[in-house]
N, C-alpha and C positions, 0 to 999 in steps of 0.2 A: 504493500500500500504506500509505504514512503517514498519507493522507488519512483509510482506512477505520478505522483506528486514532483517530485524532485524534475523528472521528465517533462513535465508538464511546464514546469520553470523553466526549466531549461529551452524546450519548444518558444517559449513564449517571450524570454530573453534575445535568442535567433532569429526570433520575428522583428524584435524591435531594432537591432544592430542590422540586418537586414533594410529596415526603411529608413532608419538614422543614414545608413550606405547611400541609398539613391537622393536622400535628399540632399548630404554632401555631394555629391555628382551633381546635381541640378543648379546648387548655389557654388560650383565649378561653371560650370558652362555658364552662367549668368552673369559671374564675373569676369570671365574670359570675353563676351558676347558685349559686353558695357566697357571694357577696355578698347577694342575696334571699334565701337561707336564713339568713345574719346577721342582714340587715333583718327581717325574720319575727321571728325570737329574740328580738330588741331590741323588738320590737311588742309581742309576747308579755308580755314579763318589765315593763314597763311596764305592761298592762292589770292584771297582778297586783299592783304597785305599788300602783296607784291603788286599786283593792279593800280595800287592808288599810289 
């Protein structure tokens, strides 16, 4: 009976490290993804720089 208990924590620990994983992965990408739209901005505001 302990076992199935312990197991059951254990199941349900995996679960959570599990979705704690992909939610680091998405707030990866999002920073990465917001970084290139800085770099862009920065491109940007410098081509108009240079124009005037």
């Amino acid at each position: 009976e302990e076992n199935k208990i312990l197991d059951k924590m254990h199941r349900q620990k995996v679960a959570e490290v599990e979705k704690l994983s992909q939610t680091v992965r998405e707030l990866e990408e999002a920073v990465l993804a917001g970084g290139a739209v800085a770099n862009a901005v920065r491109d940007y505001q410098r081509k108009v720089q240079e124009m005037n």
